[in-house]
N, CA and C of each residue as an Amber inpcrd file, in Angstrom:
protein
   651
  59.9980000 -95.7140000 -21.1040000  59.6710000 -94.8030000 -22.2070000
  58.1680000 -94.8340000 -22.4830000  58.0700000 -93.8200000 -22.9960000
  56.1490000 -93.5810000 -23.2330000  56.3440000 -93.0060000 -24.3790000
  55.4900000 -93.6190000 -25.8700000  54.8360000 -92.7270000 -27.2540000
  53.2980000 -92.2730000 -26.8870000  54.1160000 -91.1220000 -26.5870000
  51.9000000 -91.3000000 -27.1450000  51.3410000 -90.5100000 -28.5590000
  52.3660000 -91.1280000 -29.2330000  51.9020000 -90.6190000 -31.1560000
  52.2800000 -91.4570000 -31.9610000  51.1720000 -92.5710000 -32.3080000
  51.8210000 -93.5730000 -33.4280000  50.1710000 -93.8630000 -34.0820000
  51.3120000 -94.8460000 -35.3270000  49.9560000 -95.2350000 -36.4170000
  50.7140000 -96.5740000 -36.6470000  48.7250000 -97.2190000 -36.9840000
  48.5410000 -98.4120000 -37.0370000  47.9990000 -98.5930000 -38.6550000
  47.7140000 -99.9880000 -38.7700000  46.8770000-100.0020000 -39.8460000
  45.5360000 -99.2710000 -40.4920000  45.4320000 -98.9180000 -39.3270000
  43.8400000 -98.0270000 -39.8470000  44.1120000 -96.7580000 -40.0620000
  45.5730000 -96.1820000 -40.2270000  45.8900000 -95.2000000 -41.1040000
  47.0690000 -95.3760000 -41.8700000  48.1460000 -95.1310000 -42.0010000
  49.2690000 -95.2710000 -42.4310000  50.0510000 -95.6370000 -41.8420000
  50.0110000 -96.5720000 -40.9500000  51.1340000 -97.5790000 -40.0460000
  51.2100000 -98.7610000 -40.5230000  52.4210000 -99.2240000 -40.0360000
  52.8010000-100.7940000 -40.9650000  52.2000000-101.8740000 -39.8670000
  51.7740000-101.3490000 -39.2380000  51.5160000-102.8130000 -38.3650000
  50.2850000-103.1760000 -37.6610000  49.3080000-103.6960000 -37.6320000
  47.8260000-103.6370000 -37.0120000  48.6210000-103.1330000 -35.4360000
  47.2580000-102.6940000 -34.9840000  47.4230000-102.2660000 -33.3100000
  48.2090000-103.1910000 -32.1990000  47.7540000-104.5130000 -32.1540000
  48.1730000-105.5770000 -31.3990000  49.5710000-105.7420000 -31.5930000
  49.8830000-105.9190000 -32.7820000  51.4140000-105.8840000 -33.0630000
  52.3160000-104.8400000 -32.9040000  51.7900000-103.7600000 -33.0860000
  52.2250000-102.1850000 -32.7600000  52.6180000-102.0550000 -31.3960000
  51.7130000-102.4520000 -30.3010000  51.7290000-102.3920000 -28.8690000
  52.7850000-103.9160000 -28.5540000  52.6250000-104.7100000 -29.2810000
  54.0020000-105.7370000 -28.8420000  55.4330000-105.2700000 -29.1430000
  55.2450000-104.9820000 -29.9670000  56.3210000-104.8120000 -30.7640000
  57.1750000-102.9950000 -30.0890000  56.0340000-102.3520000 -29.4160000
  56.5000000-101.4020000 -28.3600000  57.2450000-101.6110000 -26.7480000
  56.3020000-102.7300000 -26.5640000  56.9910000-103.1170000 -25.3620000
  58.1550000-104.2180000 -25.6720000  58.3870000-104.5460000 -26.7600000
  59.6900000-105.0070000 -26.5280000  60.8570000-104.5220000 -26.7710000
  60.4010000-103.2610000 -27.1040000  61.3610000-102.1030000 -27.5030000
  61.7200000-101.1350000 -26.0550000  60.9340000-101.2400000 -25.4880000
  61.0670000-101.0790000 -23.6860000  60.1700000 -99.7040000 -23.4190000
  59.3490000 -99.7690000 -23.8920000  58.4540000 -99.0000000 -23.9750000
  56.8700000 -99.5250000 -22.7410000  56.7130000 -98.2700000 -21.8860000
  55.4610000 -98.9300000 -20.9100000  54.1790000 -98.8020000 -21.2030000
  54.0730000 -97.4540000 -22.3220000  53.1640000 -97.1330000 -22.8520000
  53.0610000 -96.7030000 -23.9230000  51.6910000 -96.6740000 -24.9510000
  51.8540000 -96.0110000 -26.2780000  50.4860000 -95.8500000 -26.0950000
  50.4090000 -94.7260000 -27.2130000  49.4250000 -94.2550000 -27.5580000
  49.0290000 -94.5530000 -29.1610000  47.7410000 -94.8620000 -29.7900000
  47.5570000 -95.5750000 -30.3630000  46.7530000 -94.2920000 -31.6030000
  47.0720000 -93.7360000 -32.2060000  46.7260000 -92.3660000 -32.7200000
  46.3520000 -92.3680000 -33.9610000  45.7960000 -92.9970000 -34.7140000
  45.7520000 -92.7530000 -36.5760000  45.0480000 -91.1140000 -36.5220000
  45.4970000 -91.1150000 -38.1730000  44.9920000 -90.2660000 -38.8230000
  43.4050000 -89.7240000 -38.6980000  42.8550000 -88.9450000 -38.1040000
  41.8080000 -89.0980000 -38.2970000  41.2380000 -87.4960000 -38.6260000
  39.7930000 -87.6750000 -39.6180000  38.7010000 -86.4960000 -39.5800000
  37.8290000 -87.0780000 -39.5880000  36.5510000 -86.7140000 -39.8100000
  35.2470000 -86.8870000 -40.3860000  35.1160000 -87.9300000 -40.8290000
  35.7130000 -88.0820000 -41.7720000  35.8290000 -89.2950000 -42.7330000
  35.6480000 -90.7460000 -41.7850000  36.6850000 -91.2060000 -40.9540000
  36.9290000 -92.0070000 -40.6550000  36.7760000 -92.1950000 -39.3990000
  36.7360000 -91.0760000 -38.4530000  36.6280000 -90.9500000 -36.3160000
  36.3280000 -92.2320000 -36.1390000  34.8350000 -92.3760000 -37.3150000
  33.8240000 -93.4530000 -36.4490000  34.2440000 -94.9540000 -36.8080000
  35.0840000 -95.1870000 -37.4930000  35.5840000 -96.4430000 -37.6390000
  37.0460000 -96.5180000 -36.9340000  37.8620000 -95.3370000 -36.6740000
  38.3020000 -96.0460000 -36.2400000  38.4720000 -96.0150000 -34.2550000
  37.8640000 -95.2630000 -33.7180000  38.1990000 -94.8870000 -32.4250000
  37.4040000 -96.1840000 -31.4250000  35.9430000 -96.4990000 -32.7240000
  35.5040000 -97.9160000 -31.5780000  36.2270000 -98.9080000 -31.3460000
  36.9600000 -99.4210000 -32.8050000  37.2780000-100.2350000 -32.8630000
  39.0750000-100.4680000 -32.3120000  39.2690000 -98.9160000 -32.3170000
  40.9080000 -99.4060000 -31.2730000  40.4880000 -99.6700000 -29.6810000
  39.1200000 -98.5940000 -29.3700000  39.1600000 -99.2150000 -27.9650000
  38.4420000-100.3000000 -26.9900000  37.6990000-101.2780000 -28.5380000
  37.5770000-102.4120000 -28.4270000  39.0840000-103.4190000 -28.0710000
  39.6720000-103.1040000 -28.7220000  40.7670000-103.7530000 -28.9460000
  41.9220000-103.5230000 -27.3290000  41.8710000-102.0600000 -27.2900000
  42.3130000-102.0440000 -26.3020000  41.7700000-102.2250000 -24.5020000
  40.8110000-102.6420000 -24.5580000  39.4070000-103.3040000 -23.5760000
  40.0400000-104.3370000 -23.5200000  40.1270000-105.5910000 -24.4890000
  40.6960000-106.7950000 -24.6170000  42.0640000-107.3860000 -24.3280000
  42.8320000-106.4900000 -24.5280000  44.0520000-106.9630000 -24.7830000
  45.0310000-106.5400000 -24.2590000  44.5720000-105.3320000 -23.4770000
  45.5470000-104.4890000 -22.3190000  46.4660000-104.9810000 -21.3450000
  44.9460000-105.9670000 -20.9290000  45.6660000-106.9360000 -19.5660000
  46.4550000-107.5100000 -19.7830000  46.4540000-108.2140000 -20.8410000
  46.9890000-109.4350000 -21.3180000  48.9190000-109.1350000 -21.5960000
  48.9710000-108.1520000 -21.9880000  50.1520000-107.2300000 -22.8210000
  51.2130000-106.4180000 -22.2510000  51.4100000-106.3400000 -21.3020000
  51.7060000-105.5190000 -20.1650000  52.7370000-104.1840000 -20.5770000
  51.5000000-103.2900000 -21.5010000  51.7680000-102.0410000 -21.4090000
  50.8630000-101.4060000 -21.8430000  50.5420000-100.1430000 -20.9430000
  49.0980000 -99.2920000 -21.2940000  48.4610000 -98.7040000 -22.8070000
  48.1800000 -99.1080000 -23.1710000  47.5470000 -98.8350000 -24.4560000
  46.5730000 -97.5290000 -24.3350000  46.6630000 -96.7860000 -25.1370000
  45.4260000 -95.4920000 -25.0410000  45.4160000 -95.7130000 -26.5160000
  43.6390000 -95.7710000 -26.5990000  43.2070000 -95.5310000 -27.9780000
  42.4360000 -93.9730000 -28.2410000  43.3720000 -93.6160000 -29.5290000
  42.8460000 -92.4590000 -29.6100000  43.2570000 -92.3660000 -30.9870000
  43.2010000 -90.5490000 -31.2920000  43.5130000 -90.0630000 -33.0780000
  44.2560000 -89.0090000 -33.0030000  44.9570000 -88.8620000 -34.1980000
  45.4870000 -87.7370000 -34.3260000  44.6970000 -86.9250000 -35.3680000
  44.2290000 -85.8800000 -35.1940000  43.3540000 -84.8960000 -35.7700000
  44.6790000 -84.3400000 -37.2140000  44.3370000 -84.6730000 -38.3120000
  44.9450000 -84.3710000 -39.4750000  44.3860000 -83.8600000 -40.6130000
  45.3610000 -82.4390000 -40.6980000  44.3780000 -81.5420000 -42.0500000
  43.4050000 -81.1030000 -42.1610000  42.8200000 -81.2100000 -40.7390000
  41.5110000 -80.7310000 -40.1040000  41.4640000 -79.2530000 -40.7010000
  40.3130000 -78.6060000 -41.3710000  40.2460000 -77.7260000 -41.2420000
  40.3500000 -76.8370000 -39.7670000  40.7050000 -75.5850000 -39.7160000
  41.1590000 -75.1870000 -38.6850000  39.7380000 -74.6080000 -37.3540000
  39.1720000 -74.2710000 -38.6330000  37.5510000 -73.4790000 -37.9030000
  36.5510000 -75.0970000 -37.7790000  36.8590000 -75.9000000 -38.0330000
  36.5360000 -77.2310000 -37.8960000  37.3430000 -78.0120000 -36.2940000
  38.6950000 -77.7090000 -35.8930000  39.2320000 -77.9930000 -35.2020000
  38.4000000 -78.7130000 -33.7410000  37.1330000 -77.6620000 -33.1650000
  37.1130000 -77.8670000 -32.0070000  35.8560000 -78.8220000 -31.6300000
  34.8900000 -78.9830000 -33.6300000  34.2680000 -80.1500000 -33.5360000
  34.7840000 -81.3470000 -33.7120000  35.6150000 -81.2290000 -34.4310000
  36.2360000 -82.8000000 -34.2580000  36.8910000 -82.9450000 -33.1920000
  37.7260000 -82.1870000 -32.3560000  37.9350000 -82.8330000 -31.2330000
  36.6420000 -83.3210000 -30.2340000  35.6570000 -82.6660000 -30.3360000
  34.5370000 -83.1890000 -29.3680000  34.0550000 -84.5980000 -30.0400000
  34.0680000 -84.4180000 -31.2270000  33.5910000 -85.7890000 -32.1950000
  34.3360000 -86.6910000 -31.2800000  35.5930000 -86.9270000 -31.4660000
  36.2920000 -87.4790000 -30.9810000  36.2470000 -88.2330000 -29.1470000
  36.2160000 -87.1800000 -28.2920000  36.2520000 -87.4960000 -27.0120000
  34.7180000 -87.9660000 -27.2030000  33.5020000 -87.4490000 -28.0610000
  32.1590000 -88.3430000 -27.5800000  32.4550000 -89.8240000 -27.8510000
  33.2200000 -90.0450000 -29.0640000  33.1800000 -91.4700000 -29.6620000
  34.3070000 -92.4890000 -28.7480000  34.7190000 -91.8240000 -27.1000000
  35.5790000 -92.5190000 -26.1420000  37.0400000 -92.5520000 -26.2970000
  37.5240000 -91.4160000 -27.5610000  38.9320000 -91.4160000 -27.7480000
  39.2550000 -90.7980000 -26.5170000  40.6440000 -91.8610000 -26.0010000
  41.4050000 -91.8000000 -24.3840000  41.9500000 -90.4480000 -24.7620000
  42.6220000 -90.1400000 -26.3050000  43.8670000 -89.8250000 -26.2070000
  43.5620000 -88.5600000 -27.1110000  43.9650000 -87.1010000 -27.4030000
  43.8150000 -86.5870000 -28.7910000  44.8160000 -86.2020000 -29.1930000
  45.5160000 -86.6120000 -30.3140000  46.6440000 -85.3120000 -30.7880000
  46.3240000 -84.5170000 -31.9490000  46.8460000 -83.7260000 -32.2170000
  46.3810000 -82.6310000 -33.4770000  47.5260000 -82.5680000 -34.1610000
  47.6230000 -82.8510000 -35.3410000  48.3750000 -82.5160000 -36.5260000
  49.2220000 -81.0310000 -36.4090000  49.9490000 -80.9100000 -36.1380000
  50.3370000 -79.1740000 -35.7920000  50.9360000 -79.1930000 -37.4460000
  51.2940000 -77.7040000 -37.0610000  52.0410000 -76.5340000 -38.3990000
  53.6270000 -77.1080000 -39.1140000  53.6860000 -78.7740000 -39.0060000
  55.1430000 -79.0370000 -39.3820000  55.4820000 -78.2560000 -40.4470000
  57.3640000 -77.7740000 -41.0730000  57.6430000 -77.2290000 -41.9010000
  57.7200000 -78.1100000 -43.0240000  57.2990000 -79.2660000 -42.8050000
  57.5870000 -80.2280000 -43.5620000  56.1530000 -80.7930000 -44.5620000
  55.2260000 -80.0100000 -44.0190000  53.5010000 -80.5100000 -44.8240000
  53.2150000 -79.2200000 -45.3790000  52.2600000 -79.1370000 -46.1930000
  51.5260000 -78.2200000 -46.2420000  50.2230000 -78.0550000 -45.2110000
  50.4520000 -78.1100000 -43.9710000  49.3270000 -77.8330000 -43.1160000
  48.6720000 -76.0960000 -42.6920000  47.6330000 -76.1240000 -42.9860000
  46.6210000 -75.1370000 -42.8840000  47.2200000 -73.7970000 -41.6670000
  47.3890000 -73.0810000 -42.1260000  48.0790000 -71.7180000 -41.3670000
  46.8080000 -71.7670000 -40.3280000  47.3220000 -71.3950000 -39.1960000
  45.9500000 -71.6420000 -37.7700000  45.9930000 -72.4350000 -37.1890000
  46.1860000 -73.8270000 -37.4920000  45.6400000 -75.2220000 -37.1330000
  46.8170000 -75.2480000 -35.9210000  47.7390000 -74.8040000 -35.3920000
  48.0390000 -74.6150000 -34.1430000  47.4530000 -73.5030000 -33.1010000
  46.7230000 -72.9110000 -33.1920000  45.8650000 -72.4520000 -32.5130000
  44.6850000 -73.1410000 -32.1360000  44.2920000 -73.2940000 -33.5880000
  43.0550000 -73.9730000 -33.3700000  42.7700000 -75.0540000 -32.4130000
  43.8530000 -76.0120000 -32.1710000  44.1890000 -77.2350000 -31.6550000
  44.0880000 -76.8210000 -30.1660000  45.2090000 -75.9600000 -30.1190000
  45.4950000 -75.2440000 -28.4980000  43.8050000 -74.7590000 -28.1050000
  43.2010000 -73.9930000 -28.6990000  42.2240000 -73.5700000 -28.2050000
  40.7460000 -74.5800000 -28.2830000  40.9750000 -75.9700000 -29.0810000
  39.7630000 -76.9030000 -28.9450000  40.3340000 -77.5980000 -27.5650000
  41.7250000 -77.3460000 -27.0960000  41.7680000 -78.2270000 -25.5690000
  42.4300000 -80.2610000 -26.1290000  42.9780000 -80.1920000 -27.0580000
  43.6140000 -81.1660000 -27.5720000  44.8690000 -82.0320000 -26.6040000
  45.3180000 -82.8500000 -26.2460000  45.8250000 -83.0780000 -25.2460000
  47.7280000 -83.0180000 -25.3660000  47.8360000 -83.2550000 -27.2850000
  49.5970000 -82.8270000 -27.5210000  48.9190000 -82.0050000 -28.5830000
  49.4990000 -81.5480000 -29.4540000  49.9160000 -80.9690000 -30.3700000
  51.0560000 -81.2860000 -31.0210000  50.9820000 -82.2880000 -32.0810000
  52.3650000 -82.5660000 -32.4240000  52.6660000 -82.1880000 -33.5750000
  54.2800000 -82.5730000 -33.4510000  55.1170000 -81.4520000 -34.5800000
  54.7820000 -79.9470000 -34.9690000  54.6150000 -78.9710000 -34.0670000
  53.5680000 -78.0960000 -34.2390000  55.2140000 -76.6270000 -34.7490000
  55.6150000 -77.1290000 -35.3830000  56.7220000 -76.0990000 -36.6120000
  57.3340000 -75.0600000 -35.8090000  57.1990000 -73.9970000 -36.4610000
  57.3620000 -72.6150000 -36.4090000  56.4740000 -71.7140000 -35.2630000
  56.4590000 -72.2750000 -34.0680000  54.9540000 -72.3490000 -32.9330000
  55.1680000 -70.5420000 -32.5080000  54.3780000 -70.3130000 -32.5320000
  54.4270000 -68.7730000 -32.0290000  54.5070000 -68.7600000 -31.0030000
  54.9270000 -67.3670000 -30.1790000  55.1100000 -67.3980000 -28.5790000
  53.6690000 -67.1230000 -27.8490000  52.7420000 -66.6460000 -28.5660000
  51.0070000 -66.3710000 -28.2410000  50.9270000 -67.9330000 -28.3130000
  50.9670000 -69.0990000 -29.1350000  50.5940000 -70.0630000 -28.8130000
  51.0660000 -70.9320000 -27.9660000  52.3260000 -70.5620000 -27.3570000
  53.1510000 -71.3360000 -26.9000000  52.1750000 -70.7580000 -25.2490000
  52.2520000 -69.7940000 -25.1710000  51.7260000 -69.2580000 -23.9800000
  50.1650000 -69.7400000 -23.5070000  49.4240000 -69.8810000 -24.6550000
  47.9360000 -70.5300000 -24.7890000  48.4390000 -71.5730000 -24.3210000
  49.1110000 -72.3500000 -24.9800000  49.7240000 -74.2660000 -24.8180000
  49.9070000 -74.0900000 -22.6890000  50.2960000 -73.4230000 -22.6260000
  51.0950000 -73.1840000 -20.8220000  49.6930000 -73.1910000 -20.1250000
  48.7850000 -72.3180000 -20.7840000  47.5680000 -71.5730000 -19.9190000
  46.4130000 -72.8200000 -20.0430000  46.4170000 -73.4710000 -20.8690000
  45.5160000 -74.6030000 -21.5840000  46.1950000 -76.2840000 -20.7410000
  47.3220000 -76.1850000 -20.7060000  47.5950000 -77.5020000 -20.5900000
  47.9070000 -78.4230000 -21.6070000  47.8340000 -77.9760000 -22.6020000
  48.2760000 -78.6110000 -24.0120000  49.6610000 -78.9020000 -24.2430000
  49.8810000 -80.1130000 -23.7190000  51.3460000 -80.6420000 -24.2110000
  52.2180000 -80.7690000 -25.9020000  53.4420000 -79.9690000 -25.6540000
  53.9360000 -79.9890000 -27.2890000  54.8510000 -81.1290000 -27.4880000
  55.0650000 -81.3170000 -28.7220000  55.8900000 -82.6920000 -29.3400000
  57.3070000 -82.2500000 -29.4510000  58.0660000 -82.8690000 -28.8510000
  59.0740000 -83.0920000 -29.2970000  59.3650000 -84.4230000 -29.8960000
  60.0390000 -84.1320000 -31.4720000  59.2940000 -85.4720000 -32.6370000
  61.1040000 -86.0420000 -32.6720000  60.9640000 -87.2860000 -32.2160000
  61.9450000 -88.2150000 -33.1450000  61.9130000 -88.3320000 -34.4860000
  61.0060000 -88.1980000 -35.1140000  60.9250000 -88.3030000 -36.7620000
  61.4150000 -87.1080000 -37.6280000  62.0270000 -87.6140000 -38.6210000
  62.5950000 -87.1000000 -39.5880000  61.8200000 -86.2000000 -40.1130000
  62.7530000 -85.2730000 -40.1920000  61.3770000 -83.5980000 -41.1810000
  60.4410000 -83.0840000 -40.1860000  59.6480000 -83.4640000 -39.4160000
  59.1240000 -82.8760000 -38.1910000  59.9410000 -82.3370000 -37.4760000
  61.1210000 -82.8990000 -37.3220000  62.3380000 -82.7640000 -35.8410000
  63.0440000 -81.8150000 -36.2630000  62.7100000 -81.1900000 -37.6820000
  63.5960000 -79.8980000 -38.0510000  63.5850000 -78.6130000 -36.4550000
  62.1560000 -78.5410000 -36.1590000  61.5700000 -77.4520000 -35.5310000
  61.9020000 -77.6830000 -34.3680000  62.6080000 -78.3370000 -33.7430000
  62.2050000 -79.1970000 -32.3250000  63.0070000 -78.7230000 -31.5180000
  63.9160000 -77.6880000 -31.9380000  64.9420000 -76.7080000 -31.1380000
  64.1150000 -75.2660000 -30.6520000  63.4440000 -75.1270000 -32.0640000
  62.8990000 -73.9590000 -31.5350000  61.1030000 -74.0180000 -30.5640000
  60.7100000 -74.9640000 -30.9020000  59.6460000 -75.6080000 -30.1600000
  60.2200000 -75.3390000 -28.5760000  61.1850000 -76.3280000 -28.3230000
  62.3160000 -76.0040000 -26.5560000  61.7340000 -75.1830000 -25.9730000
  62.7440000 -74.2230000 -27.6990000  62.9590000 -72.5190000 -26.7750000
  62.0290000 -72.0610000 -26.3250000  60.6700000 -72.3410000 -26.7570000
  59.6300000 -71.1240000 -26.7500000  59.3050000 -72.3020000 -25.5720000
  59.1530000 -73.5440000 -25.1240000  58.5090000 -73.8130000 -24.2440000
  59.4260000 -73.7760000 -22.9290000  60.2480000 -73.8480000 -23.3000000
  61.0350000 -73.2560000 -21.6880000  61.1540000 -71.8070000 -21.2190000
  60.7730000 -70.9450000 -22.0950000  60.6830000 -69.6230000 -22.4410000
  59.1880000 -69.1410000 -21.6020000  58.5190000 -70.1310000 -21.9200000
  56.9670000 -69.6280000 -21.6000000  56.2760000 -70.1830000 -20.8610000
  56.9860000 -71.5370000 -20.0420000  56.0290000 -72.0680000 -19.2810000
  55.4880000 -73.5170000 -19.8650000  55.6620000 -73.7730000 -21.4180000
  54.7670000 -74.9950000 -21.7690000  55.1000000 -76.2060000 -21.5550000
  54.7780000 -76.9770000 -21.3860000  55.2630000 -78.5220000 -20.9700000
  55.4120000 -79.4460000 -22.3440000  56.0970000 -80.1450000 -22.2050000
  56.8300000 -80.6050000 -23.8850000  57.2730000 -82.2440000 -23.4640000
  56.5710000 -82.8620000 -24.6600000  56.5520000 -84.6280000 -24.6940000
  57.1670000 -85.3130000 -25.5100000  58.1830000 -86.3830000 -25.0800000
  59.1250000 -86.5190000 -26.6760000  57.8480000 -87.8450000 -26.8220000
  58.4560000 -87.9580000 -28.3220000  57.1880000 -88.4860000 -29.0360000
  58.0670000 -89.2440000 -30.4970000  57.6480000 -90.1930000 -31.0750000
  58.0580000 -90.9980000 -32.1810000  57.5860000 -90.3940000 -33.3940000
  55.5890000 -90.1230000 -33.5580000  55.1770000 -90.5860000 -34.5030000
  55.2750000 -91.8070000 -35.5410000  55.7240000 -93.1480000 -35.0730000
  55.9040000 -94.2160000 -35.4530000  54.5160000 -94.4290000 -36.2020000
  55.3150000 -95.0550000 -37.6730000  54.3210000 -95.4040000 -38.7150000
  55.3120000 -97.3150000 -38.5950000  56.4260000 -97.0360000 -38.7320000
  56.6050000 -98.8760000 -38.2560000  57.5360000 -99.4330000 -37.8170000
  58.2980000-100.5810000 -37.3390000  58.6900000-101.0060000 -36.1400000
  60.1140000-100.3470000 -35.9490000  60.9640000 -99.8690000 -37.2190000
  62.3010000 -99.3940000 -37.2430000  61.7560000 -97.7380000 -36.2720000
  60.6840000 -97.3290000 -36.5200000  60.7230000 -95.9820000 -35.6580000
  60.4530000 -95.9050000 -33.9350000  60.2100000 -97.0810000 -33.2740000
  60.5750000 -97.1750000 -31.8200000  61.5650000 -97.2050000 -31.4090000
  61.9710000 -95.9300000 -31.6150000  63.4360000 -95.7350000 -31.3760000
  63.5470000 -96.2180000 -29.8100000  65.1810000 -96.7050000 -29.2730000
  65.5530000 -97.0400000 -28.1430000  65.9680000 -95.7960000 -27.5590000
  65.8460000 -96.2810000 -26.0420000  66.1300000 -95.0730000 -25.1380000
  67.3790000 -94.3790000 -25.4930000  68.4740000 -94.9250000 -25.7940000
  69.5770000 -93.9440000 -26.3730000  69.5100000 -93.1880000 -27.1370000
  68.8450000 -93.2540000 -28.2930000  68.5930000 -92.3840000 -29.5830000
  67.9630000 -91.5660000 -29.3200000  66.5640000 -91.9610000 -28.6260000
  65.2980000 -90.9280000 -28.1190000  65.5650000 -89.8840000 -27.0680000
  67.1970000 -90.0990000 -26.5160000  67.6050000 -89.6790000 -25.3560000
  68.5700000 -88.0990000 -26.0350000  69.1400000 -88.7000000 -27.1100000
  70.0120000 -88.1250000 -28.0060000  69.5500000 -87.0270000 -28.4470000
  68.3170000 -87.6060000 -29.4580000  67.6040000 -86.3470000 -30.0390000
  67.1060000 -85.1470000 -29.1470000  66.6370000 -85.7620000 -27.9730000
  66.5380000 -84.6530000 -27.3980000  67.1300000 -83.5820000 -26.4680000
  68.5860000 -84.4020000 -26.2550000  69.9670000 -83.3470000 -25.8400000
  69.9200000 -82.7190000 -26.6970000  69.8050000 -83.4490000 -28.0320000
  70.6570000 -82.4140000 -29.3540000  69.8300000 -81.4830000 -29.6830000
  68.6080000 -81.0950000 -29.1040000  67.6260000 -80.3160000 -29.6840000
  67.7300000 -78.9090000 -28.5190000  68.4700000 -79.3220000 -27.7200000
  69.0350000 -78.3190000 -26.2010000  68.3070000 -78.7130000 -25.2440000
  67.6220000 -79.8180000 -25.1130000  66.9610000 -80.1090000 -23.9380000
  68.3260000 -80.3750000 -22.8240000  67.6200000 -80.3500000 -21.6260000
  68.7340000 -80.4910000 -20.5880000  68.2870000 -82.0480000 -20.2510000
  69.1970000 -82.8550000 -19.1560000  68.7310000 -83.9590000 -18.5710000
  67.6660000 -83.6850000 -18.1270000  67.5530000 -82.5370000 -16.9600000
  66.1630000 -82.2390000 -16.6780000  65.1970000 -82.2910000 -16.5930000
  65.1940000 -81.5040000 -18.0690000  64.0150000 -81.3090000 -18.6360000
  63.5520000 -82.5710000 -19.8140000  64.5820000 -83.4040000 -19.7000000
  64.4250000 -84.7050000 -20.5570000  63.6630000 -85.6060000 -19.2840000
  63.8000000 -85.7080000 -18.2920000  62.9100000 -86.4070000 -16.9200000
  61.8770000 -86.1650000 -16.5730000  61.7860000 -84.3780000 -16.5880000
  60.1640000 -83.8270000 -16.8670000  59.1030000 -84.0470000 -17.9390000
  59.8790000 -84.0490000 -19.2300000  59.1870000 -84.4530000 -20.3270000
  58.7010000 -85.9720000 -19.9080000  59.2060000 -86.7340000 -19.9080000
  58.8730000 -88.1900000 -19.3360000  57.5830000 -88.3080000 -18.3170000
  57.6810000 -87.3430000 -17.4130000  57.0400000 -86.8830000 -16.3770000
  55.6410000 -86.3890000 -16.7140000  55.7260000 -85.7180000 -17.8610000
  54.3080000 -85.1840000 -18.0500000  54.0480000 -86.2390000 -19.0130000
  54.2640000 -87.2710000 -19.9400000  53.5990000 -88.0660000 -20.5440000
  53.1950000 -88.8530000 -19.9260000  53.6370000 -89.7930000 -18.5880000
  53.0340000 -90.2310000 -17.7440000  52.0460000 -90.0000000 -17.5380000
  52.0300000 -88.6760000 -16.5060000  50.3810000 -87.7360000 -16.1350000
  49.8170000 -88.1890000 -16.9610000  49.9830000 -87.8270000 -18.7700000
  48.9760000 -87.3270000 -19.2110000  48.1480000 -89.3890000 -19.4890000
  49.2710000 -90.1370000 -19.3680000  48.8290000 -91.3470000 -19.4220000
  48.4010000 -92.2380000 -18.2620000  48.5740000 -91.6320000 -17.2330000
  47.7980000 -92.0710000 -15.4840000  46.2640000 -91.1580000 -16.0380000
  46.3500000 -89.8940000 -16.2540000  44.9660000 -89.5130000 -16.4870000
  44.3300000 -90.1630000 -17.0940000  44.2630000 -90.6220000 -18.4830000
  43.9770000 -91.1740000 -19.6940000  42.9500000 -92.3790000 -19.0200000
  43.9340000 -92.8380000 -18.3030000  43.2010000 -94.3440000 -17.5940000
  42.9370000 -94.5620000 -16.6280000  42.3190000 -93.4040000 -15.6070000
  41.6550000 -93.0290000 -14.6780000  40.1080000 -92.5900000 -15.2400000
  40.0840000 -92.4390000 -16.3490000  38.8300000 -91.3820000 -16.5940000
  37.7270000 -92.9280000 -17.0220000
């Protein structure tokens, strides 16, 4: 299994990083992605200091760590500097806060995301078929969310990406250790959302990629 959408202490996660990434692989997990909250505010504290951490402690741990952020509440016409903020300050990884039905997030900010070149887009709601088609043409992987209230959308997210070409990543958003869900559950949610076996092997398939890339670069 691969997350590549969780939070640590340096945003709203229950568990510092080190413990986050143990506490993943003993959940049978090979990789995670290491994602807080981030804008302006904060990029610069926290992207050095996860991939300090993950420099150190990778080897040691035996499962790939990517330090990166999830772009949140970003203004939308703001979108495509903070993602550069971001990749200058060595974030492996980017995700973008998408359009959940469940926030009040900024009408756009799934475009915006798709078109700054963001690497998921998660929980991204009510996704239009123009963006879904951008997401295909871009390479921008969508979330399919284990988490509660995000996972409302996660049927119709599918549709439009099997519909259009887009490639689609199941994903936790884990804030703390009860949300690493096990392969059965994580397997579940995403039958029940109409994924096929399939396309539950492909999904797997492209989080890999996107985590062989990550740590090639």
């Amino acid at each position: 299994m691969i997350d590549l959408h969780t939070h640590s202490t340096f945003s709203d996660g229950k568990l510092i990083p080190a413990e986050l990434a143990r506490r993943a692989k003993v959940a049978g997990y090979r990789a995670i992605g290491i994602t807080d909250h981030a804008d302006a505010s904060n990029m610069e504290l926290i992207v050095p200091r996860l991939l300090g951490m993950v420099r150190e402690y990778s080897i040691y741990m035996d499962i790939a760590i990517l330090a990166g952020v999830e772009l949140t509440h970003v203004p939308a016409a703001l979108m495509a500097q903070e993602t550069r903020r971001a990749r200058d300050l060595g974030a492996m990884i980017v995700v973008a806060h998408g359009e959940t039905i469940v926030e009040p997030v900024e009408r756009g900010t799934n475009l915006a995301a798709i078109e700054a070149g963001v690497d998921v887009l998660a929980h991204p709601g009510l996704i239009t078929v123009e963006e879904v088609r951008l997401a295909a043409e871009r390479g921008v992987l969508l979330e399919i969310t284990t988490r509660s209230g995000h996972s409302y959308a996660n049927g119709h997210v599918l549709a439009l990406a099997r519909a259009h070409g887009a490639s689609v990543v199941i994903n936790n958003d884990a804030h703390a250790p009860r949300d690493l869900v096990d392969e059965e559950l994580r397997r579940k949610i995403a039958l029940g959302c109409g994924m096929t076996v399939d396309e539950y092997r492909s999904a797997n398939g492209c989080a890999w990629a996107l985590v062989s890339r990550c740590l090639s670069l």
